[in-house]
C-alpha positions as YAML, in Angstrom:
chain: A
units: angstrom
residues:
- id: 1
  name: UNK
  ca: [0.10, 21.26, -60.99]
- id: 2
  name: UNK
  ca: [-2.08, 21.55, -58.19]
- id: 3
  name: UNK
  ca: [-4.10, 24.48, -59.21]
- id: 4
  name: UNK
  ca: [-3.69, 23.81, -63.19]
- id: 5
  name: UNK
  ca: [-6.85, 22.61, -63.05]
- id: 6
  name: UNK
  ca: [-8.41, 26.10, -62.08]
- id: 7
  name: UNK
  ca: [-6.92, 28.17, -64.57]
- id: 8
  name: UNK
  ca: [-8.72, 29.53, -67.50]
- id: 9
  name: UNK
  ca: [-7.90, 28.52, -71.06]
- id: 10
  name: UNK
  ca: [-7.04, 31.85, -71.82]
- id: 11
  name: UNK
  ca: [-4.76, 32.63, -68.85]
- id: 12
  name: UNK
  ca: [-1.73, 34.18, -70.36]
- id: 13
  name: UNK
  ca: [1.80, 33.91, -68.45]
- id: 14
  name: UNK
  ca: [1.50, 37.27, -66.69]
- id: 15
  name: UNK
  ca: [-1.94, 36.28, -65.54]
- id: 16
  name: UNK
  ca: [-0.82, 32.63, -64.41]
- id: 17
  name: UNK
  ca: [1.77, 34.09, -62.21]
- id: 18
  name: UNK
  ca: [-0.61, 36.28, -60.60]
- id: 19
  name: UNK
  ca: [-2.67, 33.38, -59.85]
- id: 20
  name: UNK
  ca: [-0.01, 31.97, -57.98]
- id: 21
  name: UNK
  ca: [1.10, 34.33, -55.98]
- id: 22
  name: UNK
  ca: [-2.51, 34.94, -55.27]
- id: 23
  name: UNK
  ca: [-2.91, 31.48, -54.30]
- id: 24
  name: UNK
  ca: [0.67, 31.03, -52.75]
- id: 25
  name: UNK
  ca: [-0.84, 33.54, -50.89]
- id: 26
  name: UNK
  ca: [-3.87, 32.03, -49.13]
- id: 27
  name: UNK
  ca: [-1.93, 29.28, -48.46]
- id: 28
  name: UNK
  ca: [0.46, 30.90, -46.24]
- id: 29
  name: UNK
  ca: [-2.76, 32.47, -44.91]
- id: 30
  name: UNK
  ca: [-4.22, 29.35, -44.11]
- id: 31
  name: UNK
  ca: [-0.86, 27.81, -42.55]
- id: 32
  name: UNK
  ca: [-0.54, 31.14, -40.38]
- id: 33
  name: UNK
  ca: [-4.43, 30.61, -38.91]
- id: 34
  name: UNK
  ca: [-3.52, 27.42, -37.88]
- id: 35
  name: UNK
  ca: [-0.66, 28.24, -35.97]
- id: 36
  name: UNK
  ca: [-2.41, 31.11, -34.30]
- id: 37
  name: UNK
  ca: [-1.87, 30.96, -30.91]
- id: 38
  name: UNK
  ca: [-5.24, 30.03, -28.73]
- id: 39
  name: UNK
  ca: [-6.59, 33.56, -27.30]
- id: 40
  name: UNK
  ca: [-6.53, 34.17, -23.93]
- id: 41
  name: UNK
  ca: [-10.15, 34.71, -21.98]
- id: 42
  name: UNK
  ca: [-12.13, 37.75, -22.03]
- id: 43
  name: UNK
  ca: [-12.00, 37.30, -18.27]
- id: 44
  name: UNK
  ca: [-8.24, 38.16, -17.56]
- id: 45
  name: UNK
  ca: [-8.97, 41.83, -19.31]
- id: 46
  name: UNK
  ca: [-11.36, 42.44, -16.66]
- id: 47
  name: UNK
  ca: [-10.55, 43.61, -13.11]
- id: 48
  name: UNK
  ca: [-9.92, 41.30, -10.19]
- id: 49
  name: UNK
  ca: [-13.09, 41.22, -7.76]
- id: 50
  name: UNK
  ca: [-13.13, 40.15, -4.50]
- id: 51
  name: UNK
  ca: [-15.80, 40.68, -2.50]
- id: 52
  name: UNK
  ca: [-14.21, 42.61, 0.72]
- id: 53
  name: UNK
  ca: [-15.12, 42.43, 4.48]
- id: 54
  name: UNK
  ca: [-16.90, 38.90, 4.59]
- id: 55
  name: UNK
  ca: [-16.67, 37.28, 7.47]
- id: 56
  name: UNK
  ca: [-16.13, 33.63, 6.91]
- id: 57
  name: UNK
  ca: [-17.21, 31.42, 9.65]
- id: 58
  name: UNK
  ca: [-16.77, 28.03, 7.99]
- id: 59
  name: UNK
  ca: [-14.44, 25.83, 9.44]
- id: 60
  name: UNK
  ca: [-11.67, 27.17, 7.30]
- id: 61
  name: UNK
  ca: [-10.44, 29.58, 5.67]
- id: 62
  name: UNK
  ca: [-10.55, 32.22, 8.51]
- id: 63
  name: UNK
  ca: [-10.46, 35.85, 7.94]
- id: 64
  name: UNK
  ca: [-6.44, 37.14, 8.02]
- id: 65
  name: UNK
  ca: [-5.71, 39.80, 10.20]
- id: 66
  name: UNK
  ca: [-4.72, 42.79, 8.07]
- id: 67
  name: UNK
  ca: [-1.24, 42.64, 9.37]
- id: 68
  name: UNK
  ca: [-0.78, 39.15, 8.37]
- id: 69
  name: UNK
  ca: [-1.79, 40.52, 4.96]
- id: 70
  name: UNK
  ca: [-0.13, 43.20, 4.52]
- id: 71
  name: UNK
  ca: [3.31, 40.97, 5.52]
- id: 72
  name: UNK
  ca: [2.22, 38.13, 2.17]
- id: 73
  name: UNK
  ca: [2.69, 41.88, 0.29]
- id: 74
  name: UNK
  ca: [5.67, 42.14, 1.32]
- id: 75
  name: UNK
  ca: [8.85, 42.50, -1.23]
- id: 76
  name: UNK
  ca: [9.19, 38.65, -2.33]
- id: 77
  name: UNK
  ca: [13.02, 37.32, -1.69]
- id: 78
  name: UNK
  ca: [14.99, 34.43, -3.01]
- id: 79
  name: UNK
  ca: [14.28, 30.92, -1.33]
- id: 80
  name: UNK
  ca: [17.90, 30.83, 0.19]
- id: 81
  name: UNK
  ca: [18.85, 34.63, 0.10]
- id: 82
  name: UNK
  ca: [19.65, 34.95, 4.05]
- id: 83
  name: UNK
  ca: [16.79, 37.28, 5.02]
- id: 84
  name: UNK
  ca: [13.97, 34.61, 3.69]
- id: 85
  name: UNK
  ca: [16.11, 31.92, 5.93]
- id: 86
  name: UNK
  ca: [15.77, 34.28, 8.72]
- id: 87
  name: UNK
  ca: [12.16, 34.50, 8.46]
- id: 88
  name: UNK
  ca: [12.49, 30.16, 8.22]
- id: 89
  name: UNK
  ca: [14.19, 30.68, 11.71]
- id: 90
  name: UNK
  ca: [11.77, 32.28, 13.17]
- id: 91
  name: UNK
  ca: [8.44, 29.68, 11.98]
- id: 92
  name: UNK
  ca: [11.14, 27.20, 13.42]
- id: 93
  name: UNK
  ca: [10.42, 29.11, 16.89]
- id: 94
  name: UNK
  ca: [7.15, 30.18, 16.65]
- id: 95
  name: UNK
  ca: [5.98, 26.58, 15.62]
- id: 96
  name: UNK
  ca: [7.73, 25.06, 18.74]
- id: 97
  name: UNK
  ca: [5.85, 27.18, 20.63]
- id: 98
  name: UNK
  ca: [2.63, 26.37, 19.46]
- id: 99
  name: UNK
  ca: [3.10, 22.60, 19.58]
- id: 100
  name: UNK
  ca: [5.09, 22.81, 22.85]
- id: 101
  name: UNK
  ca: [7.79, 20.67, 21.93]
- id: 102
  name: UNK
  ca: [11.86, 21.04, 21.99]
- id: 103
  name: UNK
  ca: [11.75, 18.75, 18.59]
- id: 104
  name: UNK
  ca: [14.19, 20.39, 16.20]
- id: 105
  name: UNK
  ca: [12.96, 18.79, 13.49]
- id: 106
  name: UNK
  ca: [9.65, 21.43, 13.30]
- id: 107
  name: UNK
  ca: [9.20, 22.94, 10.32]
- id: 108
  name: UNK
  ca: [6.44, 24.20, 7.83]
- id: 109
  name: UNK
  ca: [5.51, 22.34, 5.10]
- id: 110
  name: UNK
  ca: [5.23, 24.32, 1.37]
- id: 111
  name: UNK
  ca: [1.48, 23.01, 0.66]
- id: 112
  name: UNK
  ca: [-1.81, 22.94, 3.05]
- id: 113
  name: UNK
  ca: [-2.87, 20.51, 5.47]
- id: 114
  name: UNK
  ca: [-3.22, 17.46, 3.30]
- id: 115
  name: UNK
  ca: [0.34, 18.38, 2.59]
- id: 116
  name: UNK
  ca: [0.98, 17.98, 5.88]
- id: 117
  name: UNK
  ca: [-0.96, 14.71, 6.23]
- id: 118
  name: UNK
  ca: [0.99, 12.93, 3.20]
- id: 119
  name: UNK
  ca: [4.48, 14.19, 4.66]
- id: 120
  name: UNK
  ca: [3.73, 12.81, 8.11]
- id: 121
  name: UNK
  ca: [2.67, 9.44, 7.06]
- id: 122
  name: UNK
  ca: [5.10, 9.12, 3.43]
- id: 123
  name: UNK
  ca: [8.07, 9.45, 6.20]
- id: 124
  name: UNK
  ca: [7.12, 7.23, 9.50]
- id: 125
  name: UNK
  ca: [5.18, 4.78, 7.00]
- id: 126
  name: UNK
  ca: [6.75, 2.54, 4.74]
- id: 127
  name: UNK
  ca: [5.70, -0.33, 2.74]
- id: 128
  name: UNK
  ca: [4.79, -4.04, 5.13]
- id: 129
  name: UNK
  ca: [4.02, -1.57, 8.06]
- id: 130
  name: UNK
  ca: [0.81, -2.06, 10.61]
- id: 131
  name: UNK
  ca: [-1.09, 1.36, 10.99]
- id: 132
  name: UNK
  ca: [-4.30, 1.60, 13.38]
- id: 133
  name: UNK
  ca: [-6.76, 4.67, 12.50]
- id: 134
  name: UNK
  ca: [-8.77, 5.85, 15.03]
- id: 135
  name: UNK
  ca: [-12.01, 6.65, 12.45]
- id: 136
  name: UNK
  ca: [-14.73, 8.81, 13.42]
- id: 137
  name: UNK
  ca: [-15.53, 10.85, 10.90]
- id: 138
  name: UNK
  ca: [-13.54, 12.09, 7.46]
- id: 139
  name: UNK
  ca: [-9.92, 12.75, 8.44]
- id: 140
  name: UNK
  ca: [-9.92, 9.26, 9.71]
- id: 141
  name: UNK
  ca: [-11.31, 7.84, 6.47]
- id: 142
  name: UNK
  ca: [-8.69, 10.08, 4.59]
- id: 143
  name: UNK
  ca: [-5.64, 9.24, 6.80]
- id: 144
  name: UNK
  ca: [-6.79, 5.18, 5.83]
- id: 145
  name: UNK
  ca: [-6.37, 6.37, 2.20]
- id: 146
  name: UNK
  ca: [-2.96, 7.79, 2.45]
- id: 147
  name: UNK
  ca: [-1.46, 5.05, 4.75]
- id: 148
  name: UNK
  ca: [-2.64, 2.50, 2.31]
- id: 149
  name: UNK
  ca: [-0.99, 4.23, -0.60]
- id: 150
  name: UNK
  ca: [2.20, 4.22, 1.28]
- id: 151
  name: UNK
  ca: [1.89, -0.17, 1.28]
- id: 152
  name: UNK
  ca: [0.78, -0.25, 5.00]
- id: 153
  name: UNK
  ca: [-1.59, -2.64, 6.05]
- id: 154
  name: UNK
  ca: [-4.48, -0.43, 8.06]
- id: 155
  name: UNK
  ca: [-7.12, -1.22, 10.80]
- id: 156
  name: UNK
  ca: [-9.59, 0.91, 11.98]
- id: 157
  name: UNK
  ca: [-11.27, 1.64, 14.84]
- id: 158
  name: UNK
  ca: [-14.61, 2.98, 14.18]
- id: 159
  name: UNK
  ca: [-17.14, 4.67, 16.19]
- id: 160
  name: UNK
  ca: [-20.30, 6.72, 15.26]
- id: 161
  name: UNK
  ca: [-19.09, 10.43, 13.88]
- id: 162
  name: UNK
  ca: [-19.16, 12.37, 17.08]
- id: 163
  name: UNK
  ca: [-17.80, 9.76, 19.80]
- id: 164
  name: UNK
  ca: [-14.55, 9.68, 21.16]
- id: 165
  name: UNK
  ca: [-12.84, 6.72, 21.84]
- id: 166
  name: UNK
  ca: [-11.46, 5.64, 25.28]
- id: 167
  name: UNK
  ca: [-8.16, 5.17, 26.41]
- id: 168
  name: UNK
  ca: [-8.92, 1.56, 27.46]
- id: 169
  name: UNK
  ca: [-10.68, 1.11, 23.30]
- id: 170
  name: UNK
  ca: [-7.45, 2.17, 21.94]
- id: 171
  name: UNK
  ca: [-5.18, -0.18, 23.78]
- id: 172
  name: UNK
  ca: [-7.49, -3.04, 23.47]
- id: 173
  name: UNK
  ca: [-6.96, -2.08, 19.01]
- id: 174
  name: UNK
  ca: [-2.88, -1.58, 20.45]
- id: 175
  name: UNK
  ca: [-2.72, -5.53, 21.58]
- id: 176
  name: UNK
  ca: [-4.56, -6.98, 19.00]
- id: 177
  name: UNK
  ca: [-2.89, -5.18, 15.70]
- id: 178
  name: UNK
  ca: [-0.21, -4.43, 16.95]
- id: 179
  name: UNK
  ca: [0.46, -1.51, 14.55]
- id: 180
  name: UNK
  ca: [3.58, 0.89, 14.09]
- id: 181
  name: UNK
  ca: [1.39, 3.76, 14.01]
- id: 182
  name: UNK
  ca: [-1.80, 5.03, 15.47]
- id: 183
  name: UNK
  ca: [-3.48, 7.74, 13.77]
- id: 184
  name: UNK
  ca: [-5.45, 9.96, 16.05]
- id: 185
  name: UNK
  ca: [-7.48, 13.62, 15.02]
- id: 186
  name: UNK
  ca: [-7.77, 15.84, 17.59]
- id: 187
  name: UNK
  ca: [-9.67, 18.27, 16.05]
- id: 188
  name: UNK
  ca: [-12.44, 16.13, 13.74]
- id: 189
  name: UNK
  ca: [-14.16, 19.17, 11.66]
- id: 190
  name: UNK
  ca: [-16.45, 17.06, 9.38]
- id: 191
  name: UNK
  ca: [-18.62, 16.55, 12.96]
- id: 192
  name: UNK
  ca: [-17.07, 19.05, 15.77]
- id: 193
  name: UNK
  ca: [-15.17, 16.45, 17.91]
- id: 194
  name: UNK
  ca: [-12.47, 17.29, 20.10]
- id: 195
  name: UNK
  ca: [-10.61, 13.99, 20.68]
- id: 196
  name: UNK
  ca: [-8.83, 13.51, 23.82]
- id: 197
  name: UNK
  ca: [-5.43, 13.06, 23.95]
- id: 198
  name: UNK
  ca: [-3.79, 13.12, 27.50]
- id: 199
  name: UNK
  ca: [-2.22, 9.81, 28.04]
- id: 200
  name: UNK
  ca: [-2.44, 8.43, 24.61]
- id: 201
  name: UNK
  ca: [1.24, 9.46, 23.95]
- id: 202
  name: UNK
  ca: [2.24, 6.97, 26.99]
- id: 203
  name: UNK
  ca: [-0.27, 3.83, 25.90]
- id: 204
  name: UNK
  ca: [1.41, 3.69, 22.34]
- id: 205
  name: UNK
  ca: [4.85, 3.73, 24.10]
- id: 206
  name: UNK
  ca: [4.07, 0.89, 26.16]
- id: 207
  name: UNK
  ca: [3.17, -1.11, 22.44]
- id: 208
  name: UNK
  ca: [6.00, 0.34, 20.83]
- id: 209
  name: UNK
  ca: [3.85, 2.26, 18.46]
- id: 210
  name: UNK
  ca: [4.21, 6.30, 16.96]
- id: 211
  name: UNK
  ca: [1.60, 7.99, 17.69]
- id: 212
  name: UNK
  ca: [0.59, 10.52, 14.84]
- id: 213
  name: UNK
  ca: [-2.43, 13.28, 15.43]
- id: 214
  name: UNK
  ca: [-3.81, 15.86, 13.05]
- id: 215
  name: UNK
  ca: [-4.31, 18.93, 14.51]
- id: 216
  name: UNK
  ca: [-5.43, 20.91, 11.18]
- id: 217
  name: UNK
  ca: [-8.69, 22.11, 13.07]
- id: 218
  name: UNK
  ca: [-7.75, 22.69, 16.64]
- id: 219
  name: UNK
  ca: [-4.45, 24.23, 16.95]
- id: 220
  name: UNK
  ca: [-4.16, 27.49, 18.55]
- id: 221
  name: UNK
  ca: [-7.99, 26.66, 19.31]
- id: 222
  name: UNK
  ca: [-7.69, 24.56, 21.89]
- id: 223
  name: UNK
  ca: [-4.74, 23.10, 24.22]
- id: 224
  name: UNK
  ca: [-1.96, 20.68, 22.84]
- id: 225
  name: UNK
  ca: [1.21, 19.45, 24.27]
- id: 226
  name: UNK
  ca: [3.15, 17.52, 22.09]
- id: 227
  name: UNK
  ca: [6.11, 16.68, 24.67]
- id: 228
  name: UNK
  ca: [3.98, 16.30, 27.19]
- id: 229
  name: UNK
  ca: [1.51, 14.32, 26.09]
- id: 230
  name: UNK
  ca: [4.15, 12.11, 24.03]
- id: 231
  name: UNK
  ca: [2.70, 12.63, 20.48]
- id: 232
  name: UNK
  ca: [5.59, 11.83, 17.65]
- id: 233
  name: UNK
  ca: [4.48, 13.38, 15.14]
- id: 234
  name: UNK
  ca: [2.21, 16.09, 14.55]
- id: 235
  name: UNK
  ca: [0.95, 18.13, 11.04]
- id: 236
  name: UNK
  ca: [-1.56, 20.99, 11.37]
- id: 237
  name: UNK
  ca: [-2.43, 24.01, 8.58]
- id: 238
  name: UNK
  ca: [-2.22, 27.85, 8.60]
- id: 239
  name: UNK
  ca: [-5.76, 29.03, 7.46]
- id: 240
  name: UNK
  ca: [-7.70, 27.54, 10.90]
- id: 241
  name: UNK
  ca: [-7.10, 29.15, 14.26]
- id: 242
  name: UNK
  ca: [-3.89, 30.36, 13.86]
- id: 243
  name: UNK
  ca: [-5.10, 32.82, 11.33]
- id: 244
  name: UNK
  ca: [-3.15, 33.13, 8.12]
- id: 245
  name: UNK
  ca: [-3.75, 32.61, 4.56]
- id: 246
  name: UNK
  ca: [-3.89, 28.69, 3.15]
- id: 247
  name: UNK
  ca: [-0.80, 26.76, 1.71]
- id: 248
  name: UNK
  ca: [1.78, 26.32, 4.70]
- id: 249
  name: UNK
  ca: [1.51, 22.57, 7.11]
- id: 250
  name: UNK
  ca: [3.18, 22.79, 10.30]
- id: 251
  name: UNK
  ca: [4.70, 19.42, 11.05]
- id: 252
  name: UNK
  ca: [7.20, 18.04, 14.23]
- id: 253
  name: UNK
  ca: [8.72, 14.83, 14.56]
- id: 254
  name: UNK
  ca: [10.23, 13.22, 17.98]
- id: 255
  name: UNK
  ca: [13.21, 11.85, 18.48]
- id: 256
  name: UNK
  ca: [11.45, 8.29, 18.44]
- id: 257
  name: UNK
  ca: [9.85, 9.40, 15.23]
- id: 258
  name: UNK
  ca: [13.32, 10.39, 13.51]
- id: 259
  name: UNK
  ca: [14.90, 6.75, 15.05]
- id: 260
  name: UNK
  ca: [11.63, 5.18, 12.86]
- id: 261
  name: UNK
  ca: [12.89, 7.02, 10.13]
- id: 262
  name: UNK
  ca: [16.45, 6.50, 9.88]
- id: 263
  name: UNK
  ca: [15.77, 2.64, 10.17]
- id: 264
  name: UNK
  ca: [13.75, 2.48, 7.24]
- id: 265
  name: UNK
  ca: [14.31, -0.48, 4.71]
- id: 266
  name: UNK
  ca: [13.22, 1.38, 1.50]
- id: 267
  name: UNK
  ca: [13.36, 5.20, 0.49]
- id: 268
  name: UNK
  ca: [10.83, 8.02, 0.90]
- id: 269
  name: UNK
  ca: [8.16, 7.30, -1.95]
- id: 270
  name: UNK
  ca: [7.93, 11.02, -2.35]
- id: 271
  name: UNK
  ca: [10.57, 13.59, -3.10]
- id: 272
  name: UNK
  ca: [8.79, 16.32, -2.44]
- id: 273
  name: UNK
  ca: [7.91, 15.37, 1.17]
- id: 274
  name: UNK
  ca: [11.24, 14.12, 2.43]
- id: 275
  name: UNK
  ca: [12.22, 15.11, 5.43]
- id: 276
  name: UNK
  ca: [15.66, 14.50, 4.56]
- id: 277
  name: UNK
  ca: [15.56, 16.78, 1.94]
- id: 278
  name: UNK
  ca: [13.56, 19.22, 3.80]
- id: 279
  name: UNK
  ca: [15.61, 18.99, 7.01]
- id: 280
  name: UNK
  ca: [18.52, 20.68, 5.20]
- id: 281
  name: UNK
  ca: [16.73, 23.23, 3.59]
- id: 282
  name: UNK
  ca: [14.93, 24.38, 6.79]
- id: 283
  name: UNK
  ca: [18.75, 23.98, 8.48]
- id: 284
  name: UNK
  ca: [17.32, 21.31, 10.77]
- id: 285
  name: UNK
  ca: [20.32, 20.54, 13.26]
- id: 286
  name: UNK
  ca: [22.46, 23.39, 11.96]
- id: 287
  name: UNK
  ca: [22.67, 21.56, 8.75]
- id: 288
  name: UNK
  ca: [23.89, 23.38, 5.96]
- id: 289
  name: UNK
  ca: [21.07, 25.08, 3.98]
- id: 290
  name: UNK
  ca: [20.30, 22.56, 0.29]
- id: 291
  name: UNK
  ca: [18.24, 23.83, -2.26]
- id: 292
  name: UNK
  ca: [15.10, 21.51, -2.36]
- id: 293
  name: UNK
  ca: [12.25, 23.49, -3.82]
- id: 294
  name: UNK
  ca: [10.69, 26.80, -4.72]
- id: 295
  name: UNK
  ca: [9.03, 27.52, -1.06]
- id: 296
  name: UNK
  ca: [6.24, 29.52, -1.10]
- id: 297
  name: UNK
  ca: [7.61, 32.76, 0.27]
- id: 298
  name: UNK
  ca: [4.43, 35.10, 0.10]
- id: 299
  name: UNK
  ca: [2.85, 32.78, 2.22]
- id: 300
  name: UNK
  ca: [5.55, 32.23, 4.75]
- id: 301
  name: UNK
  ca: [5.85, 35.83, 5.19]
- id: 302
  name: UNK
  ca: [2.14, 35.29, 6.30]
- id: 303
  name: UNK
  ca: [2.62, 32.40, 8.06]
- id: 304
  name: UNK
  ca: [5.13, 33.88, 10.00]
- id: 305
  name: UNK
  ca: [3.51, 37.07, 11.37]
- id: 306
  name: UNK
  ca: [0.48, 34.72, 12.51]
- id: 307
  name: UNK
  ca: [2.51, 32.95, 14.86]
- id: 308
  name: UNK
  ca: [3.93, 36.37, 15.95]
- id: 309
  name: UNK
  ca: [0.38, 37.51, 17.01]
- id: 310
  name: UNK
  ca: [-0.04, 34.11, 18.69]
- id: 311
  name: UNK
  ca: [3.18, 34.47, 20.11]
- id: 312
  name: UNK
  ca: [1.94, 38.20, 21.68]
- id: 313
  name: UNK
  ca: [-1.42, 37.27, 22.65]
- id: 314
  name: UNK
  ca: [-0.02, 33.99, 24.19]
- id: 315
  name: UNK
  ca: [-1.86, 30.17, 23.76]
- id: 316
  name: UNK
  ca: [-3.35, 29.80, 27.27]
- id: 317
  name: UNK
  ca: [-5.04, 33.21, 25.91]
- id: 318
  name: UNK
  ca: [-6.00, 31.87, 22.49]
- id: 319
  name: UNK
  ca: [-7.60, 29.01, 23.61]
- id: 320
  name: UNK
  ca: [-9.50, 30.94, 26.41]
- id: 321
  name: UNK
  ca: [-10.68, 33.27, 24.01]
- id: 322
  name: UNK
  ca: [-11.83, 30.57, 21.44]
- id: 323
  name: UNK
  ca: [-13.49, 28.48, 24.09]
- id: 324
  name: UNK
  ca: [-15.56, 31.74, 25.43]
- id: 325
  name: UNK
  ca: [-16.42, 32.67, 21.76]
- id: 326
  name: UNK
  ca: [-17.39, 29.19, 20.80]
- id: 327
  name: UNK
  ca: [-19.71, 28.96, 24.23]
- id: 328
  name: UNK
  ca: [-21.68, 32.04, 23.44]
- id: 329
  name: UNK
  ca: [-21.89, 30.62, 19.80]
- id: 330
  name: UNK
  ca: [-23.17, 27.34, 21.31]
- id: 331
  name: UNK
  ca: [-25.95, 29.39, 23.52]
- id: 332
  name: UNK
  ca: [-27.05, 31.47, 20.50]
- id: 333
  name: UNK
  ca: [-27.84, 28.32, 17.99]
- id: 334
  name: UNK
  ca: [-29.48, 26.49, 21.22]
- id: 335
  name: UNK
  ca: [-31.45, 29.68, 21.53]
- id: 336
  name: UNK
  ca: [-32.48, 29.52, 18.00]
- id: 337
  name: UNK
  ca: [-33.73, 25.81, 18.50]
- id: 338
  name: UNK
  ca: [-30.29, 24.39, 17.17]
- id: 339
  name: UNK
  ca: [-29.29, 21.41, 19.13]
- id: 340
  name: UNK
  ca: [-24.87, 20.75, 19.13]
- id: 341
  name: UNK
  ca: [-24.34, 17.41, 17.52]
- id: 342
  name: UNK
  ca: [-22.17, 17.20, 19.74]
- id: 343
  name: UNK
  ca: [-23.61, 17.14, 23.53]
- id: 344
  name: UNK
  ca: [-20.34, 17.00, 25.90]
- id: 345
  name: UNK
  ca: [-18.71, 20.32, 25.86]
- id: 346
  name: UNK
  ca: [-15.28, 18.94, 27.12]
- id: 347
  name: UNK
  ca: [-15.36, 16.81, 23.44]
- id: 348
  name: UNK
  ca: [-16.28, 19.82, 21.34]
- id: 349
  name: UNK
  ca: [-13.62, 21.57, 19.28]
- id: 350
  name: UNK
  ca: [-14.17, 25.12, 19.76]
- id: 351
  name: UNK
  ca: [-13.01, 26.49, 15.99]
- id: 352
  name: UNK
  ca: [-15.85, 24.15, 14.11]
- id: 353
  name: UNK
  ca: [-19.15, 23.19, 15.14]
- id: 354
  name: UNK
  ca: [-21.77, 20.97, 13.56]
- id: 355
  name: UNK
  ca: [-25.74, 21.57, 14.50]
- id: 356
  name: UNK
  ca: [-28.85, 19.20, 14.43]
- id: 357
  name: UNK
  ca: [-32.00, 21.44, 12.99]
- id: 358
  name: UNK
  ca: [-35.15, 20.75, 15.58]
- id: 359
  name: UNK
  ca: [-37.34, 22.57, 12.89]
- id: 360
  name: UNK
  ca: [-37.35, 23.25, 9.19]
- id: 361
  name: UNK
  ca: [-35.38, 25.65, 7.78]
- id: 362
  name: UNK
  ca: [-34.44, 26.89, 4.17]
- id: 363
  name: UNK
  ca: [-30.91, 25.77, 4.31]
- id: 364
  name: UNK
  ca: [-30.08, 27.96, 0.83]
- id: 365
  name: UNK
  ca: [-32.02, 30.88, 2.02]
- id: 366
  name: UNK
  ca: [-30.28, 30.90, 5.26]
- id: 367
  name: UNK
  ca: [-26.61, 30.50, 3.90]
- id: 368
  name: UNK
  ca: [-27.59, 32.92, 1.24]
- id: 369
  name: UNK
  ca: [-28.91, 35.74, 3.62]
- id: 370
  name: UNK
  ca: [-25.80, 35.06, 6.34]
- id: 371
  name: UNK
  ca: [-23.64, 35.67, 2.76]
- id: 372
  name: UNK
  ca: [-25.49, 39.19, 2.83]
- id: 373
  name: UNK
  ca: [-24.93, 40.40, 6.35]
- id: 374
  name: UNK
  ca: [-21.65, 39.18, 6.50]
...
């Protein structure tokens, strides 16, 4: 009925047929073109290019060492077959080392240093909670963000990007808020500030506040002590200073830390970050090993044979060698009439730096031409 209309008067039955199969035909045709699958881009056909042997001097990603390469090459393993928790083992190690602490809840988170930020507030933070941000610049305005969206109530102290804030600042914000939890950057990339941190640690005890510090830009860079200097928790990334590809947070909690922790009233908003859950897979404690996620093993295969060239070349070294590099960057940009926006060299973080132009230059030409020799 639906296509008598469109056959001729003098259609005979042999010739109506065909019409229908010839139409029953085009249908199916029709009905198979619209469940065509969508085609996939002319790009993925071509070759992968990358261009090879820039240096990159932004303030992160660093170039990779070629060993640390060729180990994210390596034969990919099984999240819990016993070799890949071997290799866990040893980041374990090598990230005590590198925070100096005895903590044995250290471990790497699977995801980069925002990652790391979320996990150390989503677990010390809960809803009703006090938190006091030390703001300078944007990890303070981002660490606001992501204590707010874990219900605390957050104050800030704020100074002009590029000022550090005094010991006697911090515990005059301690007594009036009052918070659970300072936030503290050491390493503040959007302006090149090194914050100080001896004897912060000891101030927030005395107030009976955790003192958290992000140490995404400076670690391996320049010194930290987390037992010594009493920090309680600490999250850093892999592509910085310590040399290795993106997608891996270091984190550490104290013992205080944990104690905050295991009192809270309400769960861990986020799976995915809880140290609970990631204490067993890690084997935190000699906890039996609990499937939690996927980690990323490519990049812990990475991550691990950075902290085994840190390990060799040793910290006090690192940090000597970054502070000489970064001074005879410093003299080379002053030379060039560059002036540090940053003045005091003891506040400077030696892996990023941020310059005030004295004279006009052609910002896009210059980026564009340091692309080139690079």
């Amino acid at each position: 009925r639906r296509y008598q209309s469109r056959i001729p008067i003098h259609y005979n039955a042999v010739s109506f047929t065909e019409f229908l199969i010839r139409a029953y035909a085009r249908l199916m045709a029709a009905r198979a073109e619209e469940r065509e699958l969508y085609k996939p881009s002319e790009k993925l056909f071509e070759p992968l290019r990358i261009p090879q042997g820039r240096l990159l001097t932004g303030p992160g990603p660093s170039n990779c060492a070629p060993r640390v390469l060729r180990a994210a090459g390596r034969q990919v393993l099984g999240h819990l077959h016993p070799e890949f928790l071997e290799v866990m083992d040893t980041v374990k190690a090598g990230l005590r080392y590198v925070f100096q602490t005895t903590n044995s809840l250290t471990l790497a988170v699977s995801g980069t240093g925002h990652a790391g930020m979320e996990a150390a507030f989503v677990n010390v933070v809960e809803p009703g909670d006090q938190v006091l941000v030390l703001h300078s610049g944007v990890w303070g305005s981002r660490a606001k963000e992501v204590a707010e969206r874990c219900g605390a109530t957050v104050f800030s102290l704020i100074h002009a990007p590029g000022q550090v804030f005094t010991l006697h600042e911090i515990a005059q914000g301690l007594q009036k808020y009052r918070p659970e939890v300072l936030f503290a950057c050491q390493g503040e990339s959007s302006s090149g500030l090194c914050q100080p941190l001896e004897g912060l640690g000891k101030l927030c005890h005395r107030y009976d506040c955790l003192l958290l510090v992000d140490t995404v830009a400076s670690l391996g860079g320049v010194p930290f002590y987390m037992d010594k200097w009493g920090v309680d928790v600490v999250y850093s990334g892999s592509q910085k200073a310590l040399g290795t590809p993106p997608g891996v947070a270091p984190i550490s909690f104290s013992h205080r830390a944990r104690a905050k922790m295991a009192s809270r009233k309400t769960k861990v908003h986020s799976f995915y970050f809880d140290m609970n859950w990631l204490a067993k897979y890690w084997g935190i404690d000699g906890q039996q090993r609990v499937y939690h996620h996927t980690a990323p093993i490519s990049s812990v295969y990475a991550f691990r044979e950075g902290l085994a060239m840190m390990a060799e070349e040793g910290l006090e070294s690192s940090w000597k060698r970054h502070r000489e590099n970064a001074e005879l960057l410093w003299t080379g940009l002053e030379k060039l009439g560059l002036d540090m926006f940053i003045r005091d060299k003891k506040t400077k973080v030696t892996y990023c730096y941020r310059c005030e132009c004295t004279k006009w230059y052609q910002l896009e030409g210059a980026v564009q031409l340091c692309d080139e020799k690079a």
